[in-house]
C-alpha positions as CSV (number, residue, x, y, z in Angstrom):
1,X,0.0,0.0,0.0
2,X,1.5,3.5,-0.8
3,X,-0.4,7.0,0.8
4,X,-1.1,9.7,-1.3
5,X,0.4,12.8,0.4
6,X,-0.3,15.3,-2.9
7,X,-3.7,15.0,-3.8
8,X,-4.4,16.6,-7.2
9,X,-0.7,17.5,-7.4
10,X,-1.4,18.7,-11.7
11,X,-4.4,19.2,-12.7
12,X,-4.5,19.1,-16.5
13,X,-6.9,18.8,-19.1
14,X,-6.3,15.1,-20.1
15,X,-5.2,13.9,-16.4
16,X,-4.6,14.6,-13.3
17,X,-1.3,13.6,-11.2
18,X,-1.1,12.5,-7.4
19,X,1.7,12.9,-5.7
20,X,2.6,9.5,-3.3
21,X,5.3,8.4,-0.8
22,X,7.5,5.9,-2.6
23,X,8.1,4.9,-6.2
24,X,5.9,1.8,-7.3
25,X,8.3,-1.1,-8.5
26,X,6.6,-4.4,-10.2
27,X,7.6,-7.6,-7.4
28,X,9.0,-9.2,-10.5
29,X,11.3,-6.6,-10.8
30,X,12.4,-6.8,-7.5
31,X,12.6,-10.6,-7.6
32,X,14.7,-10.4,-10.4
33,X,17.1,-8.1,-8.9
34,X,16.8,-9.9,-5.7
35,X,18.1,-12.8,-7.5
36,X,20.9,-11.2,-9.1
37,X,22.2,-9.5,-6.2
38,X,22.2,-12.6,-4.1
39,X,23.7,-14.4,-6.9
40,X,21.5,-17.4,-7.4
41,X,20.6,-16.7,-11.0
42,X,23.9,-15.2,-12.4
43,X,26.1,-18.2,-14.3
44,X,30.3,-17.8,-14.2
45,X,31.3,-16.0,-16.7
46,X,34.6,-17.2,-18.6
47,X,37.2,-13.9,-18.5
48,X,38.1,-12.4,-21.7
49,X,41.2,-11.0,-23.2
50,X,40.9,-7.4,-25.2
51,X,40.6,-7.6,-28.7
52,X,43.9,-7.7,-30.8
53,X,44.8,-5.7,-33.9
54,X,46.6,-7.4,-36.1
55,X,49.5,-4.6,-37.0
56,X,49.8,-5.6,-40.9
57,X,45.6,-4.4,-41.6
58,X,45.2,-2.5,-38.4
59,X,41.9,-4.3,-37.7
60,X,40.7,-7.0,-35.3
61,X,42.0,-10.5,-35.1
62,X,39.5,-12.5,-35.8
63,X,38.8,-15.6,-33.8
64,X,39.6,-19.1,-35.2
65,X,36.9,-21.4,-36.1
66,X,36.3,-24.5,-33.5
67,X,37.4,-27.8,-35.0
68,X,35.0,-30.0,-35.4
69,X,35.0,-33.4,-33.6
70,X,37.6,-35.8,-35.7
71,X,38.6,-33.2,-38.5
72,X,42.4,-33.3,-38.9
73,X,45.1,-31.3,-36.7
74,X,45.6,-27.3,-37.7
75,X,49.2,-27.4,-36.4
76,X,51.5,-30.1,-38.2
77,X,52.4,-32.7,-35.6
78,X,56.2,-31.1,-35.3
79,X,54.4,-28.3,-33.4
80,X,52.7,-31.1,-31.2
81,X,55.5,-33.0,-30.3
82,X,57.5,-32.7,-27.1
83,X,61.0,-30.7,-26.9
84,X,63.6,-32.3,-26.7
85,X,64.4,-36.5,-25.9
86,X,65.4,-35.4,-22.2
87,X,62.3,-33.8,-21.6
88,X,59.1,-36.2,-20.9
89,X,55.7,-34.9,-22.5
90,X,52.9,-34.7,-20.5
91,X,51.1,-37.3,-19.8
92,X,48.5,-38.9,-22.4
93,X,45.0,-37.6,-21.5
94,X,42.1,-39.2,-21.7
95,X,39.2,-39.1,-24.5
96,X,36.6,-36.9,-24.8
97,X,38.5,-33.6,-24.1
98,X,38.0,-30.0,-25.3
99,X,40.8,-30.9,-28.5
100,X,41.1,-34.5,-28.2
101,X,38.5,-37.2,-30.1
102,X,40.9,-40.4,-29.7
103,X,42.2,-42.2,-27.3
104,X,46.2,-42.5,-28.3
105,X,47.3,-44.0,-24.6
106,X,45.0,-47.0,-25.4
107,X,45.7,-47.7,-29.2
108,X,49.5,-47.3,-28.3
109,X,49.2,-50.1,-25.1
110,X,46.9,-52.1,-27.7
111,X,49.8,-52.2,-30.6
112,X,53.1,-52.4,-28.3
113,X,50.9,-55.4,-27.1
114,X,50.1,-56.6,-30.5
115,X,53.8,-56.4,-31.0
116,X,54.1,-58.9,-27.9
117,X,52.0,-61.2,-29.2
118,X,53.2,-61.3,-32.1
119,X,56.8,-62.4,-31.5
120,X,60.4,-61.1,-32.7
121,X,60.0,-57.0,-31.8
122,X,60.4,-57.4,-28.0
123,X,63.5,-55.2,-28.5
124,X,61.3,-52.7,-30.3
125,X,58.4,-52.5,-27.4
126,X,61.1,-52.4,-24.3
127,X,62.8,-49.5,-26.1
128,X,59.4,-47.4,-26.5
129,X,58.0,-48.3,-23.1
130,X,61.3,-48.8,-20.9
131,X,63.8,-47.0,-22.3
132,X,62.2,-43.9,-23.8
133,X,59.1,-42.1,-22.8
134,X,58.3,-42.5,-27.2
135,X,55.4,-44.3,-26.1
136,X,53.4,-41.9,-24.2
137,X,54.4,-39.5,-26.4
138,X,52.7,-41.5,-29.4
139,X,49.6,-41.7,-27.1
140,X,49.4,-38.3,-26.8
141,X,49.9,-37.6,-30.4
142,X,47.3,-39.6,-31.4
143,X,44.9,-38.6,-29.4
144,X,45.3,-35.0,-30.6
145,X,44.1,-36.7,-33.9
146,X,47.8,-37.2,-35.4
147,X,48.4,-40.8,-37.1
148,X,51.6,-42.4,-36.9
149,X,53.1,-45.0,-39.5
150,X,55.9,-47.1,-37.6
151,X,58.7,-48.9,-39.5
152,X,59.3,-51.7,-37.0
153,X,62.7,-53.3,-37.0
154,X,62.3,-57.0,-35.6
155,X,65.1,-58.6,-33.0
156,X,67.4,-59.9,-35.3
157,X,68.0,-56.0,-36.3
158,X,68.0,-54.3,-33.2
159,X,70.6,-56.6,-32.1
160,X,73.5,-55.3,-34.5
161,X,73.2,-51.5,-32.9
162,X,76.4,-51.5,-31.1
163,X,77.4,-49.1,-28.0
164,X,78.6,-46.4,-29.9
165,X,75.3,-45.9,-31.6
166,X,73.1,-46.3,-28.4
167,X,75.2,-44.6,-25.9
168,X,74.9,-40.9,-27.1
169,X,72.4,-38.8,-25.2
170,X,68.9,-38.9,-27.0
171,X,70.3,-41.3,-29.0
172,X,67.7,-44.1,-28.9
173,X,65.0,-41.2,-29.4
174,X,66.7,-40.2,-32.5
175,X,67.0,-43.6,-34.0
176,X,62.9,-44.6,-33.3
177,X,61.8,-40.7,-34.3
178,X,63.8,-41.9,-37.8
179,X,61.2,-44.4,-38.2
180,X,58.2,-43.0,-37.6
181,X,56.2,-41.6,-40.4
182,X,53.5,-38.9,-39.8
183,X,51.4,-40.1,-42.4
184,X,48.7,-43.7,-42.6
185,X,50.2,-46.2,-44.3
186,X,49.2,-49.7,-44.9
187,X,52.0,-52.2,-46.9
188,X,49.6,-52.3,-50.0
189,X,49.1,-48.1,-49.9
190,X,53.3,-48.1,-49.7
191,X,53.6,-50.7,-52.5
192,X,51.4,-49.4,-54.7
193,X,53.2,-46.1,-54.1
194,X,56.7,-47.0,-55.1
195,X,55.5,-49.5,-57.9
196,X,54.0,-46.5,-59.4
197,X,56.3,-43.5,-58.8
198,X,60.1,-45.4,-58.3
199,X,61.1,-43.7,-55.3
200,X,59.1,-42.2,-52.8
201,X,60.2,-40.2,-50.0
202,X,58.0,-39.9,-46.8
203,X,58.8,-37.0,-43.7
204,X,59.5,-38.5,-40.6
205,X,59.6,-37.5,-36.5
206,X,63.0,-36.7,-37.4
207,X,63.6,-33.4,-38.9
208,X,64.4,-32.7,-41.7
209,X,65.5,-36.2,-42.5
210,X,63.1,-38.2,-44.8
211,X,63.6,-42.2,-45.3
212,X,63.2,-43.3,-48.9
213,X,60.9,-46.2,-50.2
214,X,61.3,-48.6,-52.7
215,X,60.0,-51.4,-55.0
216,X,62.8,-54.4,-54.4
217,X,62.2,-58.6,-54.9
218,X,58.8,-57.7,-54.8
219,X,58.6,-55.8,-51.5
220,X,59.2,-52.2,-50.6
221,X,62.9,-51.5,-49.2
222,X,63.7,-48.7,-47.3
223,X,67.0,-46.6,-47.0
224,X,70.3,-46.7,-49.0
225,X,72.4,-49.7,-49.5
226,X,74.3,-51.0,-46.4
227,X,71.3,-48.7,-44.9
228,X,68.7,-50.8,-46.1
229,X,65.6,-52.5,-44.8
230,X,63.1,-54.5,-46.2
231,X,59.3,-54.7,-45.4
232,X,59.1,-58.4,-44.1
233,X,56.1,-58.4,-41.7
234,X,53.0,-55.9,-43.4
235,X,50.4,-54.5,-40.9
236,X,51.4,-55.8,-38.0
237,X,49.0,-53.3,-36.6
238,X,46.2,-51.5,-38.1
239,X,43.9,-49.5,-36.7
240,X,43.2,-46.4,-38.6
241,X,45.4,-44.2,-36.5
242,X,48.2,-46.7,-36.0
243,X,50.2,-48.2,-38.6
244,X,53.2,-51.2,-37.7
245,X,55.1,-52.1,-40.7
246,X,58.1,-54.8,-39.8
247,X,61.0,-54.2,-41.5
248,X,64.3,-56.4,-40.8
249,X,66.9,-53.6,-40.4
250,X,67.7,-50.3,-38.5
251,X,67.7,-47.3,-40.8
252,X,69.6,-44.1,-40.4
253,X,69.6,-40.9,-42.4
254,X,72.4,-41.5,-45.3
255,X,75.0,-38.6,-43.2
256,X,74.7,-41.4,-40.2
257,X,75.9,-44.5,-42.0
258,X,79.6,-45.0,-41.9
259,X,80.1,-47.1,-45.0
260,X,83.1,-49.7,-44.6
261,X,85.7,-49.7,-47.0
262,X,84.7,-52.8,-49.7
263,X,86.9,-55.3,-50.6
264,X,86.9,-56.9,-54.4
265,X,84.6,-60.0,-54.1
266,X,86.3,-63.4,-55.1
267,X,84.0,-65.0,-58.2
268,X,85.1,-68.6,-58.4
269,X,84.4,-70.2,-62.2
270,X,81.0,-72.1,-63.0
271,X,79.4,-70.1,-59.5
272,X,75.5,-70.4,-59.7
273,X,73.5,-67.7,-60.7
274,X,71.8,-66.6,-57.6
275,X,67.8,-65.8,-58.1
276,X,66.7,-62.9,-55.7
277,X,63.9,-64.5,-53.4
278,X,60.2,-62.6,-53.2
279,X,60.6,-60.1,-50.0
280,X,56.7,-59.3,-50.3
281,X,54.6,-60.2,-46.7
282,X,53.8,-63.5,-46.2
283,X,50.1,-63.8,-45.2
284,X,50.4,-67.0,-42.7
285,X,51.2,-65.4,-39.2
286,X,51.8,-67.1,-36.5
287,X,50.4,-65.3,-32.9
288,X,52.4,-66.2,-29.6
289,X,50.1,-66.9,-26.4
């Protein structure tokens, strides 16, 4: 209730105004500010820097469109990856994140597992999961939506690294970035590749070295010479993200290999022709329990 303390305050022609003791406010005005002051309707609001003029055009930046769920990377993985072999990247996260759609830590455990199974790369798995941090680094590259090819060498390969080659700091980072590809590749997608072009080069984790592919006995061979490796065990590991190629040597970029001095080769008379063997992947596999 509000008194009238002005009766007939302005008379006019079409009205008449009283004048009364207090203003007249609407109670869902006053709800709504009740509510606001008390804070029970007002939602956090996420800060905001000030706009930023881009100095070439002198007008606003304008903000970057959200990547969809699953669409490709912006930044190329090199800007993803972590400094340096003595640092460890952070840990893998899980799925479902603001930038990450895949689960990387669970693919990589499912392949080095895979490798396990599968018999002959337990050199390959110890030095990704023991002796590097390579594999949670792989995790977390995939699931940032990267895909990683890996050029697997098998036992017998890994066991003719020597000391020297090992025993530099970063130096078993260096030889596994060498041999992983930023790229999906299956062996038929590789074959097909060199059968139809000769050579092909592919980027690797190792900057700015590249490893060449090529068509050899029927299979694809990697590297140069001495510094070769063929493609003996195809898709180890597919899933889409993750590619495991077996290969039955270590490569390293053509400035790493010391090439020994070669002796002339001793041809005795009536020798027998020697018929290069098919190098493509055999399809019977053979799983470990």
């Amino acid at each position: 209730m509000v008194n009238i303390i002005h009766p007939n305050d302005i008379i006019k022609s079409d009205g008449i105004i009283h004048g009364i003791k207090k203003v007249l406010i609407p109670k869902s005005v006053q709800q709504s500010f009740n509510n606001r002051r008390n804070l029970r309707s007002i939602s956090a609001v996420l800060p905001e820097g000030a706009p930023e003029i881009d100095p070439r055009t002198n007008r606003l930046k304008k903000k970057p469109n959200p990547v969809p769920a699953g669409a490709p990377p912006v930044l190329p993985i090199y800007s993803a990856m972590a400094p340096g072999p003595s640092l460890a990247p952070a840990p893998a996260p899980g799925p479902g994140g603001h930038h990450h759609h895949f689960d990387g830590e669970t693919q990589v455990k499912d392949f080095i597992q895979t490798l396990l199974h599968y018999g002959g790369y337990n050199e390959l798995a110890d030095i990704l999961v023991n002796l590097t941090s390579l594999a949670t680094e792989m995790g977390r590259l995939v699931s940032e939506g990267y895909v990683l090819t890996v050029l697997a060498p098998n036992d017998e390969a890994m066991a003719k690294l020597t000391t020297d080659q090992l025993s530099e700091p970063g130096a078993p980072e260096q030889i596994m970035y060498y041999h992983l590809i930023p790229e999906y590749q299956t062996e038929e997608s590789m074959y097909n590749s060199v059968r139809r072009f000769g050579k092909v080069k592919y980027d690797t984790l190792r900057l700015p070295h590249k490893v060449v592919a090529e068509e050899a006995d029927g299979s694809v061979k990697f590297g140069f010479e001495e510094g070769s490796a063929y493609l003996i065990d195809p898709d180890i590991y597919t899933d889409g993200r993750i590619s495991v190629q077996g290969i039955d040597g270590v490569l390293f970029p053509v400035e790493d290999i010391k090439v020994a001095p070669k002796s002339a080769p001793v041809v005795a008379a009536g020798d027998a022709k020697v018929v290069a063997k098919q190098r493509r992947g055999n399809t019977n596999y053979s799983f470990e329990s």
